[in-house]
C-alpha positions as CSV (number, residue, x, y, z in Angstrom):
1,X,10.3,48.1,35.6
2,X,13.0,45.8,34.0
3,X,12.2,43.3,35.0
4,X,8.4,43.7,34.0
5,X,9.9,44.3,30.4
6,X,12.2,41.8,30.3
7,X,8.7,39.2,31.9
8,X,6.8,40.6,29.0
9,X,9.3,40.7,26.1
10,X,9.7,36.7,26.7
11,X,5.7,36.4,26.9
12,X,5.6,37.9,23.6
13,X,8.3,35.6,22.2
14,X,6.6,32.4,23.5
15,X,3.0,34.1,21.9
16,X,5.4,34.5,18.5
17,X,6.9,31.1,18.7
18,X,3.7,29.4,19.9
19,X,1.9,31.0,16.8
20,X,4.5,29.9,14.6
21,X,4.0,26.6,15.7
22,X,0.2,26.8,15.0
23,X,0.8,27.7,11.9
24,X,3.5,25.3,11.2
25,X,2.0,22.3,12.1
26,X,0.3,20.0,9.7
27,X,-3.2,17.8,9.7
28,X,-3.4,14.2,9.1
29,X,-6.9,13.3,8.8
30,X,-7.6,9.2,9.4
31,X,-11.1,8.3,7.4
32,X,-12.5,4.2,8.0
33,X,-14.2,3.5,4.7
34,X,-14.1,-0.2,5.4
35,X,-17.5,-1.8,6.5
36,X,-15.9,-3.0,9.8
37,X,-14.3,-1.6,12.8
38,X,-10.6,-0.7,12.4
39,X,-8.2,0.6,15.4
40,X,-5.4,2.1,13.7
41,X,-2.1,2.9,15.5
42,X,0.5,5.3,15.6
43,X,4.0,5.4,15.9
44,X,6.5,8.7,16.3
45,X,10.2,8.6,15.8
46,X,13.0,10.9,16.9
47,X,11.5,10.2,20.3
48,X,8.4,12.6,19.5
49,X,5.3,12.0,21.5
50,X,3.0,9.8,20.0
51,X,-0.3,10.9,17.9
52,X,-3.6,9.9,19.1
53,X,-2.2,8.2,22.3
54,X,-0.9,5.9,19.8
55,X,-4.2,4.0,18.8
56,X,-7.7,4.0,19.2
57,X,-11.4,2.8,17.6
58,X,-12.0,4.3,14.2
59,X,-15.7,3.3,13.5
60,X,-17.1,2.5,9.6
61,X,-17.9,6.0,8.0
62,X,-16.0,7.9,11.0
63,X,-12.8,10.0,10.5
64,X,-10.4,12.1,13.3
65,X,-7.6,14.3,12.6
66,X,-4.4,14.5,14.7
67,X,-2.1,17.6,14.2
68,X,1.9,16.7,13.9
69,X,4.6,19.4,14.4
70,X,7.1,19.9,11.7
71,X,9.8,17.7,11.3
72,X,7.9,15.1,12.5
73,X,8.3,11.5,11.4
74,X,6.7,7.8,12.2
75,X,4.0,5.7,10.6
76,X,0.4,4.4,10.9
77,X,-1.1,1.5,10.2
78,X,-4.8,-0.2,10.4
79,X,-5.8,-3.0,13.4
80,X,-8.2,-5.6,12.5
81,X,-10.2,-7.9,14.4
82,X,-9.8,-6.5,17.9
83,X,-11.4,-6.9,21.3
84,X,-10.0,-5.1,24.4
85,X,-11.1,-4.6,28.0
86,X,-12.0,-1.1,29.5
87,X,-8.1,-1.3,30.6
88,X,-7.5,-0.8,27.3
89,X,-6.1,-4.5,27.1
90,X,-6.9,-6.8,24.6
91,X,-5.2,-8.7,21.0
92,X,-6.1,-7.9,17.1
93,X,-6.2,-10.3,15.0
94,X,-3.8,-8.3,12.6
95,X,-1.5,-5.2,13.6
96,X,-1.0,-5.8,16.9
97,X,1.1,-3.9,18.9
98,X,2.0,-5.5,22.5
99,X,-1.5,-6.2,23.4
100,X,-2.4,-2.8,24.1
101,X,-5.0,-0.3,22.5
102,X,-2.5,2.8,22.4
103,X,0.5,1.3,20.8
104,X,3.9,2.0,22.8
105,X,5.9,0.2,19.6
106,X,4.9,-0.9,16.0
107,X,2.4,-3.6,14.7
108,X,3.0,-7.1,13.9
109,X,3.7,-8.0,10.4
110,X,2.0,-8.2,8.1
111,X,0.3,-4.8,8.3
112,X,-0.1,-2.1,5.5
113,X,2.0,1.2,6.7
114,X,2.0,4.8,5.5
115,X,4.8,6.2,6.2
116,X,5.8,10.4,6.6
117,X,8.8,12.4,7.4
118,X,7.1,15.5,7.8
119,X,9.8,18.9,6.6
120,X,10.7,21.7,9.3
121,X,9.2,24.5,7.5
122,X,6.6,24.3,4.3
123,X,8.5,25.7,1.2
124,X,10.4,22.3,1.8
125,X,9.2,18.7,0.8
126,X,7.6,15.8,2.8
127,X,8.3,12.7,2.3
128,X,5.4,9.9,2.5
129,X,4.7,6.5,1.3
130,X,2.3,3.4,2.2
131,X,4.5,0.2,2.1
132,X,3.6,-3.5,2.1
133,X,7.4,-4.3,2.5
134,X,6.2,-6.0,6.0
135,X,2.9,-7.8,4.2
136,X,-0.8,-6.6,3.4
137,X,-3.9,-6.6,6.1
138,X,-6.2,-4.0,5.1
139,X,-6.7,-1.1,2.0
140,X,-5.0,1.6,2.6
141,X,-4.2,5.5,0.8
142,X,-2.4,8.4,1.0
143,X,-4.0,11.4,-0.6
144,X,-2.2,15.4,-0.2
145,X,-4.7,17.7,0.5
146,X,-3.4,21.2,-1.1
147,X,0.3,21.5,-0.9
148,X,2.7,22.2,-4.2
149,X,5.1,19.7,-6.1
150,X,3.7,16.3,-7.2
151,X,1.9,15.4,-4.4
152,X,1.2,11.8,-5.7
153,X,-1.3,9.6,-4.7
154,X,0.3,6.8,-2.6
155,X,-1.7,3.8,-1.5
156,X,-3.6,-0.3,-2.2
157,X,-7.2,0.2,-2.7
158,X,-6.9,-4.0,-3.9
159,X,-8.0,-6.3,-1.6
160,X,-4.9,-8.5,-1.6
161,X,-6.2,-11.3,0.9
162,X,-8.7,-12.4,-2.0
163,X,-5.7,-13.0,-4.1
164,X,-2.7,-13.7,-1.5
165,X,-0.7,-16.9,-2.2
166,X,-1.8,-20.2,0.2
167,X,1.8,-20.1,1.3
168,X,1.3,-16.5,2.7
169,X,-2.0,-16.3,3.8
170,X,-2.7,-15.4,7.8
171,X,-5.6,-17.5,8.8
172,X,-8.6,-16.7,11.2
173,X,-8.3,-19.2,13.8
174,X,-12.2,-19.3,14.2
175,X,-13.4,-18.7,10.4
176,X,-10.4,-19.6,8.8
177,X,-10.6,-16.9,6.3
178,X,-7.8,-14.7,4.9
179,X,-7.2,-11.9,7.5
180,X,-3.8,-10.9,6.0
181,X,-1.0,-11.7,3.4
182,X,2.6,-11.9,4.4
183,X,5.5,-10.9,2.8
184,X,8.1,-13.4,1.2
185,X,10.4,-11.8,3.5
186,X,8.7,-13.6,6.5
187,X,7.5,-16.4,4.9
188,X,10.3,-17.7,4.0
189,X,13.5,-16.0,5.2
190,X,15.4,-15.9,3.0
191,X,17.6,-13.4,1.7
192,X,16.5,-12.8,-2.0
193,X,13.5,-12.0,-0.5
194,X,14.4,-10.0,2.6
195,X,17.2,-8.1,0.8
196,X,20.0,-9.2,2.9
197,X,23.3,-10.7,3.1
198,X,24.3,-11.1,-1.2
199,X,21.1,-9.3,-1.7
200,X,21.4,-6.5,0.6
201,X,22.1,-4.1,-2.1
202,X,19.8,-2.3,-5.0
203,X,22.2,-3.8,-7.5
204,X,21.8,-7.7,-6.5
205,X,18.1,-7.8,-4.5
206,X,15.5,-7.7,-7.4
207,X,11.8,-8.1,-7.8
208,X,10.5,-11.7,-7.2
209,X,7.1,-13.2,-8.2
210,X,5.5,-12.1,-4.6
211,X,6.7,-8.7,-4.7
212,X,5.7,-8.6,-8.5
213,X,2.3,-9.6,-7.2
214,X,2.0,-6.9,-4.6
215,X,2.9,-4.4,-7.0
216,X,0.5,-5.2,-10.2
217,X,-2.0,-5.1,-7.5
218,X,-1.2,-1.7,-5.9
219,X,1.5,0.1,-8.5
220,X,2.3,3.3,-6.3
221,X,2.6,1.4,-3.3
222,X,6.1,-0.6,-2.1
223,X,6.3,-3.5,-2.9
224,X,9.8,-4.7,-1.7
225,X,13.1,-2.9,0.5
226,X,14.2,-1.2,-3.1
227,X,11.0,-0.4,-4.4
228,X,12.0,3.6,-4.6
229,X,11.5,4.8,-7.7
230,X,8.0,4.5,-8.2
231,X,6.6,4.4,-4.2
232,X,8.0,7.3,-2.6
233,X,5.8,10.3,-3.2
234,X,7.0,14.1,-2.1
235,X,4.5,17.2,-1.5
236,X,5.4,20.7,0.0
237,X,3.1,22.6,2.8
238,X,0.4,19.9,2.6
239,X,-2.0,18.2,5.0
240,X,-2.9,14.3,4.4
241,X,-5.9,11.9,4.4
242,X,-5.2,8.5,5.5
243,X,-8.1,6.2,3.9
244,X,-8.4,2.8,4.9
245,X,-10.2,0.3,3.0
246,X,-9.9,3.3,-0.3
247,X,-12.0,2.6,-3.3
248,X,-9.4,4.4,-5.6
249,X,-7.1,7.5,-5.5
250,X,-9.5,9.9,-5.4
């Protein structure tokens, strides 16, 4: 008879915990409003288990929603351009990640990111952000769906390839139209633009004419490594929709 007890006292406390979980957990929901194809990928951290296998199609007009446990963290980003075999093998013209439709790592550069750190319980705040910090391929937004605090919009509904510099512009190698916009950082390598070395600091890496271009463009998005004050976006006990290709914040 103990034992039966003891069997279905830890039942019930898996039930409770498993129920808590449920309830816990939080929705990102990943909508394509661009008029092409776009495979976005996915990347965990703290060793977490990758959402949505880590990539797959999104079709124009289609959405899906992955559910992320608390305290999760990592980042998505959109892949342009792509062709892969039934293997699941293939290249993307932007974004890609290793050659593989479900991303084991993160995408080349330069790719538009939204980033999360997701808090352990909801009366505490998330923290979320879409960066260009590694360059510009596609629109993308950040919008909190319920939630309390400021829940700010984050996000680039501009289509910065239409206005990207010649010496950052990513060519099509068949078209030889603007596919993507890289950052100073890896254009050029240098450390006023990457924020190292004598500029690793908030005090000595400032804005440059690049960064100042990304950021007219798309003001609550990051623009460079320091960008905090006006990019990083907090909300409490919210879900999120991931837009690519976003007409505006709403």
């Amino acid at each position: 008879m103990a034992t039966t007890i003891t069997s279905c006292c830890s039942l019930l406390l898996f039930l409770f915990s498993l129920g808590s979980y449920i309830t816990n957990a939080m929705v990102f929901t990943l909508e394509n409003r661009c008029s092409y194809m776009v495979w976005p990928g996915t990347l965990s951290g703290n060793g977490a288990a990758a959402l949505g296998d880590g990539g797959f199609a999104l079709p124009p007009g289609s959405s899906l929603q992955l559910q992320a446990p608390p305290t999760w963290s990592g980042r998505f980003w959109g892949r342009t351009g792509c062709t892969f075999d039934a293997s699941g093998n293939g290249t993307c013209a932007t974004g890609d990640c290793y050659g593989r439709l479900k991303c084991t790592g993160g995408g080349a550069p330069p790719v538009s990111l939204a980033e999360f750190t997701i808090a352990p319980n909801p009366s505490q705040m998330d923290f979320y952000d879409v960066s260009l910090v590694d360059g510009y391929n596609v629109g993308l937004g950040v919008k909190a769906l319920g939630g309390s605090g400021n829940c700010q919009y984050a996000g680039c509904h501009a289509d910065l390839n239409a206005n990207c510099p010649p010496e950052l512009r990513v060519l099509d190698s068949v078209s030889g139209s603007t596919v993507a916009c890289k950052s100073a950082c890896a254009a050029f390598n240098a450390p006023e633009f990457c924020c190292t070395g004598d500029h690793s600091t908030p005090q000595t890496c400032s804005p440059t004419q690049y960064s100042a271009l990304f950021k007219n463009a798309c003001p609550s998005a990051y623009s460079y490594a320091y960008d905090d004050a006006s990019s990083t976006c907090t909300c409490s006990g919210s879900d999120y929709l991931i837009t690519f290709c976003p007409t505006g914040s709403t």
